[in-house]
C-alpha positions as CSV (number, residue, x, y, z in Angstrom):
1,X,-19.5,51.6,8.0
2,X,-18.1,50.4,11.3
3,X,-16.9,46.9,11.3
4,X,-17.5,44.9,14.3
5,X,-14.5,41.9,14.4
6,X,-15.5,38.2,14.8
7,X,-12.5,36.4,17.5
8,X,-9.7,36.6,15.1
9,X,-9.6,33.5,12.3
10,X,-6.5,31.4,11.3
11,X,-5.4,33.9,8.5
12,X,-5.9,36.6,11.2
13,X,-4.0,35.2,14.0
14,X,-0.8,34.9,11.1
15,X,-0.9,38.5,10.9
16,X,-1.0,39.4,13.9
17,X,1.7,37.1,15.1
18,X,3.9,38.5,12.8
19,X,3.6,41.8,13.5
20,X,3.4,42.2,17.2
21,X,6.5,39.0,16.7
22,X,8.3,42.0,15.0
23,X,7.3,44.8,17.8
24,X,8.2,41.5,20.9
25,X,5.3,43.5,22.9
26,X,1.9,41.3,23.2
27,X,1.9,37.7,24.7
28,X,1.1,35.1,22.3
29,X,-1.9,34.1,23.5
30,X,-3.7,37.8,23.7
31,X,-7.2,37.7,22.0
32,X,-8.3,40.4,19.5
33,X,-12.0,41.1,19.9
34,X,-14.1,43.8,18.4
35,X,-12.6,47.1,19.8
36,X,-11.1,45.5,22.5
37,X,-8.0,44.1,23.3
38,X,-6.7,42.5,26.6
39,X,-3.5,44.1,26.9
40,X,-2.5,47.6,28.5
41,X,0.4,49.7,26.7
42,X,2.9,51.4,29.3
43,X,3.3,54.4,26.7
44,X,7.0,55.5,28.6
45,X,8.6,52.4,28.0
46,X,6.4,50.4,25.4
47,X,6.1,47.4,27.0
48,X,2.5,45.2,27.4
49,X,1.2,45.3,31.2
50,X,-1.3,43.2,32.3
51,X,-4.3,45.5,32.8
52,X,-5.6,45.4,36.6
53,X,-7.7,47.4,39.3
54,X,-5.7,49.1,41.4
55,X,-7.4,48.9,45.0
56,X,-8.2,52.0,46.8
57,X,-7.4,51.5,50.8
58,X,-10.5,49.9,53.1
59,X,-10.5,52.9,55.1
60,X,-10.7,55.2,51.9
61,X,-13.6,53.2,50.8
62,X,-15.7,53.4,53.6
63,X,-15.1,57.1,53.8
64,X,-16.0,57.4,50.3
65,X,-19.2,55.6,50.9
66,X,-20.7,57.2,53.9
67,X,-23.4,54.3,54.4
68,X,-21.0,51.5,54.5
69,X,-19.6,50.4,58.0
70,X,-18.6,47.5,59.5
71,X,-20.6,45.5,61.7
72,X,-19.8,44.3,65.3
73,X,-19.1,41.0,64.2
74,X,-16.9,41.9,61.4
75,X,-14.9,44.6,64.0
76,X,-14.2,41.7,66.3
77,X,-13.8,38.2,64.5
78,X,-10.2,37.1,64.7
79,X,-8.5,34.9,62.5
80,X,-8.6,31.1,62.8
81,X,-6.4,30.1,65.6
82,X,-6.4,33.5,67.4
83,X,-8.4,33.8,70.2
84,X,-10.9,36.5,69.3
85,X,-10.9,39.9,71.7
86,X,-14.4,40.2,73.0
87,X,-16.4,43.4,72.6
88,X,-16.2,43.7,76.9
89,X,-12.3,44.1,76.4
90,X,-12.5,46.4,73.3
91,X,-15.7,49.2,73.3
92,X,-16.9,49.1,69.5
93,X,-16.7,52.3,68.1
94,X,-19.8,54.3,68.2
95,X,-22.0,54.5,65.1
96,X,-22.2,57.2,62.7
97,X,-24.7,58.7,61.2
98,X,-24.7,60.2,57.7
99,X,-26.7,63.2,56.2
100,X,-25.5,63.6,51.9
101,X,-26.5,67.1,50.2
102,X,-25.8,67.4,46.4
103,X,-24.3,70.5,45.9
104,X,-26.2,73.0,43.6
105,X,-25.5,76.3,41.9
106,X,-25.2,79.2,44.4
107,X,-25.0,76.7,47.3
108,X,-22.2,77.7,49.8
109,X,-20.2,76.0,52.6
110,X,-22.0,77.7,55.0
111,X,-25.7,77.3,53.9
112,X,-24.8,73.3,53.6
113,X,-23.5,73.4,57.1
114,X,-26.8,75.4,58.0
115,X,-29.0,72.3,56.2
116,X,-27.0,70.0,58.0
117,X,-27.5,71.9,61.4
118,X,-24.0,73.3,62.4
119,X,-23.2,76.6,62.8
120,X,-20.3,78.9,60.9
121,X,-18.0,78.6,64.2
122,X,-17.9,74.7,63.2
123,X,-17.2,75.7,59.8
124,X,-14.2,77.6,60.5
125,X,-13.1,75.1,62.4
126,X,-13.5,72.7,59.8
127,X,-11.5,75.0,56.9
128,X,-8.8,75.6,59.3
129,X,-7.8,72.0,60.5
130,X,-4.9,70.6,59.0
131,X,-4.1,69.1,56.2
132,X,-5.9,69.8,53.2
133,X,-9.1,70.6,55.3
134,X,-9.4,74.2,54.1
135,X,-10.2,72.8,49.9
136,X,-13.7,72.1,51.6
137,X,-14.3,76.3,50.1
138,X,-13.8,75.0,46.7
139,X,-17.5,73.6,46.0
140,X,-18.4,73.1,42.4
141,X,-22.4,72.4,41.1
142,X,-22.8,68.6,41.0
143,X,-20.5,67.1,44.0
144,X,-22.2,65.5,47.3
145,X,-21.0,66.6,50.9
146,X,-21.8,64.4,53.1
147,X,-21.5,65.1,57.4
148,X,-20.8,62.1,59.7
149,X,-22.2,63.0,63.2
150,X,-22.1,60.6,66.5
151,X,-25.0,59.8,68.6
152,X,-24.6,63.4,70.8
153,X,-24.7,65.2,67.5
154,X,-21.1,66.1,67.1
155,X,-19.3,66.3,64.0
156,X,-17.3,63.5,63.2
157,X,-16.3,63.5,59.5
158,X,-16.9,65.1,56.0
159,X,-16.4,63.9,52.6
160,X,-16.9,66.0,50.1
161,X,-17.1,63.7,46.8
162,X,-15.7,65.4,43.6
163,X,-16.0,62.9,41.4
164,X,-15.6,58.7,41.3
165,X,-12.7,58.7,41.4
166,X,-11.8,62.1,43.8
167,X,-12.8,63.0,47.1
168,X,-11.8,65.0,50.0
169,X,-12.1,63.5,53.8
170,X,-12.1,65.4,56.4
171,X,-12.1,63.4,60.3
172,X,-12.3,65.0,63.7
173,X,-8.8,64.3,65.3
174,X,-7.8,65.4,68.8
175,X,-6.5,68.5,68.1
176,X,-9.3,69.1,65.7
177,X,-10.2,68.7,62.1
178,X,-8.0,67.4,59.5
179,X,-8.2,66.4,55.7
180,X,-6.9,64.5,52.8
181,X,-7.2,63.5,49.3
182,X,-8.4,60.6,48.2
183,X,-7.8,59.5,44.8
184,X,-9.4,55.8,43.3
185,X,-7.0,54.9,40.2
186,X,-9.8,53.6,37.8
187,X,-9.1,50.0,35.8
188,X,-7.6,51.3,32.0
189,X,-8.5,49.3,29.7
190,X,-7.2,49.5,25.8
191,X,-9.9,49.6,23.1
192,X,-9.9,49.6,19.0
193,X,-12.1,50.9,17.3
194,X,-13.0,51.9,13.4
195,X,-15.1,53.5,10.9
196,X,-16.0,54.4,7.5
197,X,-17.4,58.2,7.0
198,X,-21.0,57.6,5.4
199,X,-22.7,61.4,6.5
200,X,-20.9,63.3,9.1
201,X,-17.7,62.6,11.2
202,X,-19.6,62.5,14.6
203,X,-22.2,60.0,12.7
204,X,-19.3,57.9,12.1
205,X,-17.6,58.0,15.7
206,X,-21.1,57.2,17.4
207,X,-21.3,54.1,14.9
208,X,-18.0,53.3,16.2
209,X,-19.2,53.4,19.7
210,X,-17.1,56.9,20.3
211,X,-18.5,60.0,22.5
212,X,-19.0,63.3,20.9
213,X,-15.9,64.6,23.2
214,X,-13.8,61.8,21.8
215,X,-14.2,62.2,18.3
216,X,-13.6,66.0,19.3
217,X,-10.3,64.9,20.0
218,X,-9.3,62.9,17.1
219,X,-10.3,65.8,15.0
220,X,-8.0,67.8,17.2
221,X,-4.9,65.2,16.5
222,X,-5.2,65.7,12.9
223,X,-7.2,69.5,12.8
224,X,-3.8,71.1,11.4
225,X,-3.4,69.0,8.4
226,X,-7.2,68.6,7.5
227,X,-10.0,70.8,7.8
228,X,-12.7,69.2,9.2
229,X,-15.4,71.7,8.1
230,X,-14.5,71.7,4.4
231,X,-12.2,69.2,4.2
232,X,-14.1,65.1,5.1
233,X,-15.3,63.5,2.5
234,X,-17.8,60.0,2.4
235,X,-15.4,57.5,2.1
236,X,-12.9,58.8,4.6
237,X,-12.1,56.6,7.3
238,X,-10.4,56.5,10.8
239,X,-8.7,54.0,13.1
240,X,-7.9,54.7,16.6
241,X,-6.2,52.7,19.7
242,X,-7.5,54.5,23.0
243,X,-7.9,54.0,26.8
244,X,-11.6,53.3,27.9
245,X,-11.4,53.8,32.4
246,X,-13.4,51.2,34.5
247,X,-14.0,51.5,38.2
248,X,-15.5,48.4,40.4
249,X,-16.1,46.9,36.6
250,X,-18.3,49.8,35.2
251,X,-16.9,52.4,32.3
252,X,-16.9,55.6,33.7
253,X,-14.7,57.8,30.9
254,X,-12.1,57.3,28.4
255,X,-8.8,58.2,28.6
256,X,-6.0,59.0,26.4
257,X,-6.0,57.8,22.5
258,X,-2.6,56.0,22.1
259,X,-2.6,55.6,18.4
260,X,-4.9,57.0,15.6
261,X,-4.9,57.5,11.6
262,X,-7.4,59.0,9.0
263,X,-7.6,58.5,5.6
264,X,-8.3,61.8,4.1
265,X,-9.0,61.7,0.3
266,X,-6.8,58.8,0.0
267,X,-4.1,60.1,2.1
268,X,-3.5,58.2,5.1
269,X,-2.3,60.4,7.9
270,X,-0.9,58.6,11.7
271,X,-0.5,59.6,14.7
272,X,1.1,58.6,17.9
273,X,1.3,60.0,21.6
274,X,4.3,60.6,23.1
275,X,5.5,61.4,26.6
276,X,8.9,62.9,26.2
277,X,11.7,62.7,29.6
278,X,10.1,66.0,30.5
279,X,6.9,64.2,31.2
280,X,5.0,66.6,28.1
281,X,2.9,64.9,26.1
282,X,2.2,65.6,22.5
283,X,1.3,63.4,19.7
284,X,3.4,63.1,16.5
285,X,4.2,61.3,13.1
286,X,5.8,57.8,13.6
287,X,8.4,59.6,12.1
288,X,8.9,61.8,15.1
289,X,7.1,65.2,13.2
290,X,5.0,67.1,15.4
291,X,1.3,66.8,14.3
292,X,0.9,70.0,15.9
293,X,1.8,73.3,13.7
294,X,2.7,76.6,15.7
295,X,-0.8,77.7,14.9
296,X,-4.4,76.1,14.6
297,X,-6.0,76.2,11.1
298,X,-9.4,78.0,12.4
299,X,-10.2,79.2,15.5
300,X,-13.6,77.9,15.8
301,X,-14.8,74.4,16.3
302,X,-16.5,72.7,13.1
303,X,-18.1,76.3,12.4
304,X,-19.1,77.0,8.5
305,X,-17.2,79.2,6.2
306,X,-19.6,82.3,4.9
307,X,-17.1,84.1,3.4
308,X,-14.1,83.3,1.9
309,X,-10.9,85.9,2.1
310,X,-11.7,88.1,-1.0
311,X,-9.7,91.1,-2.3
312,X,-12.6,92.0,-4.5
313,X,-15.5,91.5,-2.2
314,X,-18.9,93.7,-2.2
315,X,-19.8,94.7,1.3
316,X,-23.0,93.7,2.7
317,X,-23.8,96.0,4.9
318,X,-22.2,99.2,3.2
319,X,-22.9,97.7,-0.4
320,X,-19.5,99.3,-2.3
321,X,-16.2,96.8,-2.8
322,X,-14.1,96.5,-0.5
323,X,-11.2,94.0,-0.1
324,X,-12.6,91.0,2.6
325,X,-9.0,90.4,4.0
326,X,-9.9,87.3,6.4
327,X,-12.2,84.9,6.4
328,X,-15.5,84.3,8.6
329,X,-17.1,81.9,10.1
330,X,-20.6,81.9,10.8
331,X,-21.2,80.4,14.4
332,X,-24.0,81.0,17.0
333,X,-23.5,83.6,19.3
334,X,-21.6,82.6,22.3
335,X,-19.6,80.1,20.6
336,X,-16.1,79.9,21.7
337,X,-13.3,81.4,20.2
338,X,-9.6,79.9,20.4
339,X,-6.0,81.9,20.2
340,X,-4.7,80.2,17.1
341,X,-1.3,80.4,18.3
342,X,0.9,80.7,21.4
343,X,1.1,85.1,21.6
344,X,0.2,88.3,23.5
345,X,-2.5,90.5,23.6
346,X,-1.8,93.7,21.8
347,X,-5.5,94.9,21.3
348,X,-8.4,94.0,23.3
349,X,-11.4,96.5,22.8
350,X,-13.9,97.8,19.7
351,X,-12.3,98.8,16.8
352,X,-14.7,100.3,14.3
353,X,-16.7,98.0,12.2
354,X,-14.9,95.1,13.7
355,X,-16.9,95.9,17.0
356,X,-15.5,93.8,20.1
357,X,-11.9,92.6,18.8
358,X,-8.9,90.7,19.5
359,X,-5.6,91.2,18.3
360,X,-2.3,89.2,19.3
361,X,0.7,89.1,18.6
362,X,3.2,85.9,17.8
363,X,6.2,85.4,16.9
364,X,7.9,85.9,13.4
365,X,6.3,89.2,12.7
366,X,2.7,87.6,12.5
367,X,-0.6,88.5,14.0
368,X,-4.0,87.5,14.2
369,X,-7.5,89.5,14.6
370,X,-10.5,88.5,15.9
371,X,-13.5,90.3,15.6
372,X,-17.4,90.9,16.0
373,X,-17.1,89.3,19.6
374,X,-20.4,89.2,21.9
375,X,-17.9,88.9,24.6
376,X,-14.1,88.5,25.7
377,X,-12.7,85.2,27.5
378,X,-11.7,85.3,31.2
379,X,-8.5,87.3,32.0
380,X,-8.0,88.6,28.4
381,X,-6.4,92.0,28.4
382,X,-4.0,94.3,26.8
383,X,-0.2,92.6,27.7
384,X,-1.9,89.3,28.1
385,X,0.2,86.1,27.2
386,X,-2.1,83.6,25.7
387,X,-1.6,79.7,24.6
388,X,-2.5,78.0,21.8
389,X,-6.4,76.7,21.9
390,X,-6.8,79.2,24.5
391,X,-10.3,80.6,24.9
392,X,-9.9,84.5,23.7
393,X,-13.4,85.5,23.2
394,X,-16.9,84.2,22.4
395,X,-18.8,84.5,18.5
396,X,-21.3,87.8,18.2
397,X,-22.3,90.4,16.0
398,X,-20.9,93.5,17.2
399,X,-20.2,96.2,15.1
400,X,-20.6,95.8,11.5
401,X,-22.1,92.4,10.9
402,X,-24.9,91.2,9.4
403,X,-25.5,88.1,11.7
404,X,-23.6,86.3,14.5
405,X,-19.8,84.9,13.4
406,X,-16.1,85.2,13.5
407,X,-14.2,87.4,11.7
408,X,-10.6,86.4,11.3
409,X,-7.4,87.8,10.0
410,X,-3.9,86.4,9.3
411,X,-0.7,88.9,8.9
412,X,2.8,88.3,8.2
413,X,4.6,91.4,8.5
414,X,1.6,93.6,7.9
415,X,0.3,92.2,5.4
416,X,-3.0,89.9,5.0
417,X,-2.5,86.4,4.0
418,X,-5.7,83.7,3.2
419,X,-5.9,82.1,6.6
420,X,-7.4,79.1,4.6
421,X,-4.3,78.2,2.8
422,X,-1.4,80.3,4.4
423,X,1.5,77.8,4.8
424,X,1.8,77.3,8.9
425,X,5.0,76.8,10.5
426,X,5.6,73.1,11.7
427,X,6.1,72.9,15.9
428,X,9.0,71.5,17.2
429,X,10.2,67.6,16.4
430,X,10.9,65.0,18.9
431,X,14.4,66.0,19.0
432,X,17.4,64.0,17.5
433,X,18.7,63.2,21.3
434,X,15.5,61.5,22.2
435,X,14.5,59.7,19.0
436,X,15.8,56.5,20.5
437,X,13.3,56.9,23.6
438,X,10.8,58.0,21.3
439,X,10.7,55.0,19.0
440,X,11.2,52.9,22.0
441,X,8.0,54.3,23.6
442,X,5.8,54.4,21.0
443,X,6.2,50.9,18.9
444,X,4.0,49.0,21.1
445,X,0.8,51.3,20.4
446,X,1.8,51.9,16.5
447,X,2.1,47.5,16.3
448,X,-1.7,47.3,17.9
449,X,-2.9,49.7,15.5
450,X,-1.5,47.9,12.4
451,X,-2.4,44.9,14.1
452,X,-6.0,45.5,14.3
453,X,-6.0,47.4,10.8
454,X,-4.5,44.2,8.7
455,X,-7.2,41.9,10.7
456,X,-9.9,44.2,9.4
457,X,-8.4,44.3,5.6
458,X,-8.0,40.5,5.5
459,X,-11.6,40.2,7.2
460,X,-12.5,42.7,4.0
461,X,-10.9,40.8,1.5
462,X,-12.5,37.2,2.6
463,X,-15.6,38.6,2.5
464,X,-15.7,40.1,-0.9
């Protein structure tokens, strides 16, 4: 069950003076709460920061909000001592007016430009100002555009709002239009949170206050050493250190999780992100191992097995034995499909009973198949180079298949091996040359977790 923290008690405030003592990261006087914790890690350099909002410019602002404006009085009032420049001496910029459209599916630059009454001559001159101005093309379901006009009706300014925390501005200059991005930095915020597996692993992240798409993502740190489908048992539990993003004090996402470990079957598994000098990030052991493996264990998201690999399995559809060389996952149609490992595309097309198929290859002499496809992802053709987690294709029933699901094949060298329990290659270590850095960087975020973990066992024990 997921344990909400009381402020932390005498024996609690021991612990965790000794261990962040050990770590020299957190201020002596930082509060643990429930989930929360006041302190921001700077992941490069593992050193505490205090967290703060970072303040977008006043001119970005009121772009960003087409309503807002400042008044006459605020335009003009000087500061005390200053003799203030009267509104005879100055003319007060002339008032806007603003006209907001969301934009909807099939909507286009020049049908908003229509609702807002300008003409496509306007719009081209818009898209070709300077700048960035010509991004305004790239409309997506769900932003607003908004047109500033002046009292004759001209057009003064666009913004085009992508998101909270992105927008592009676009003001009449002299010589015409030109544009910028705008980018808010929200407020991060670190948060703890913890929970005991009772039904289901999403039942547990929600009980723990966790989106869907976040515990998506935990499953993803440790989806090549535990099998999430077969794999979770009730009693397995999960601790995680993560970023939670404010802006003007409300929550609007979460951002990166810091530090994490599951307890699968009694064995505890950690992880830790790491932002190597290259600036890539990947998330590893405390030991410096990779979580990662060169390929994924299945290529479908928490999709049931239906049938196992099989060398002696009766057909269903053409009722004799025949040897069942992968393994397939029954998924509804449409459901994505993911390249298990970094390759190419050697076959992309239907092949016999495996209807609509992919096949790629990867290094050291392996390959994988996927088959009974409804469809193919974007861009995937013969010669293709694909990434790891890369959508390849989408769950059907094409060819000789009984229902909708994923047939899947692992070969080394021609030959089929279980994809279930085929030994997969490790990825890459943090290498020997940065293991300093790496330790450096990551100590502050492994000390919170174990932190917050020995608060919760000595709350445990107290209360037993």
């Amino acid at each position: 069950m997921f344990k909400k923290f009381p402020r932390a008690h005498l024996a609690a405030a021991i612990v965790i003076g000794a261990v962040i003592g050990t770590a020299m990261i957190f201020s002596p006087s930082a509060e643990v709460e429930a989930k929360r914790m006041s302190v921001a890690i700077d992941t490069h350099y593992g050193t505490a920061l205090p967290t703060s909002h970072t303040p977008s410019s006043q001119s970005a602002d009121a772009l960003a909000s087409p309503k807002a404006s400042l008044s006459p009085a605020e335009a003009t009032s000087a500061a005390p001592g200053v003799t203030a420049t009267t509104e005879t001496d100055i003319p007060a910029e002339p008032a806007l007016t603003w006209t907001e459209f969301e934009v909807k599916r099939g909507d286009t630059l020049s049908g908003l430009f229509k609702r807002a009454g300008y003409n496509d001559g306007l719009m081209l001159s818009v898209i070709n100002g300077e700048g960035v101005a010509s991004d305004i093309q790239k409309l997506y379901a769900g932003e607003t555009i908004a047109f500033a006009e002046n009292a004759d009706h001209d057009l003064e300014a666009l913004v085009l709002t992508r998101s909270r925390t992105e927008s592009l501005q676009i003001e009449r200059t002299e010589t015409g239009f030109t544009g910028k991005q705008v980018l808010r930095e929200p407020e991060v915020r670190t948060v703890y949170a913890q929970a005991e597996i009772t039904s289901s692993l999403f039942g547990a992240g929600q009980a723990a206050g966790l989106s869907d798409k976040l515990t998506m993502e935990l499953a993803g740190i440790f989806g090549w050493d535990i099998d999430f489908v077969l794999e979770v048992r009730e009693g397995d539990r999960f601790s995680l250190v993560y970023e939670e993003l404010y802006l003007d004090g409300e929550k609007i996402d979460h951002g990166k999780i810091l530090s994490a470990s599951f307890t699968n079957r009694g064995r505890e598994l950690a992880a830790v992100l790491y932002t190597d000098e290259n600036g890539v990030s990947n998330y590893y052991t405390p030991e410096g191992r990779s979580m990662r493996k060169a390929f994924l264990r299945t290529p479908v998201d928490f999709a049931r097995i239906s049938s196992n690999f099989n060398l002696q399995r009766r057909h269903p559809v053409l009722n004799t034995i025949r040897a069942h060389k992968g393994t397939d996952y029954a998924a509804a149609t449409g459901t994505p499909i993911k390249a298990t490992g970094d390759g190419r595309v050697i076959h992309v097309g239907r092949k016999g009973g495996y209807g609509n198929t992919v096949v790629l290859q990867h290094g050291n002499n392996i390959t994988t198949l996927y088959a009974h496809m409804s469809k193919y992802g974007r861009g995937i053709k013969s010669g293709t180079r694909v990434k790891q987690g890369q959508i390849i294709g989408y769950v059907g029933a094409t060819g000789l298949a009984t229902g909708p699901h994923l047939h899947y094949e692992f070969r080394v060298n021609g030959t089929h091996r279980n994809p279930v329990t085929v030994k997969l290659p490790d990825a890459a270590p943090v290498p020997k040359a940065q293991l300093a850095h790496f330790k450096a960087a990551t100590q502050g975020a492994l000390a919170q977790l174990a932190a917050h973990q020995e608060v919760n066992r000595i709350t445990l024990a107290q209360g037993e």
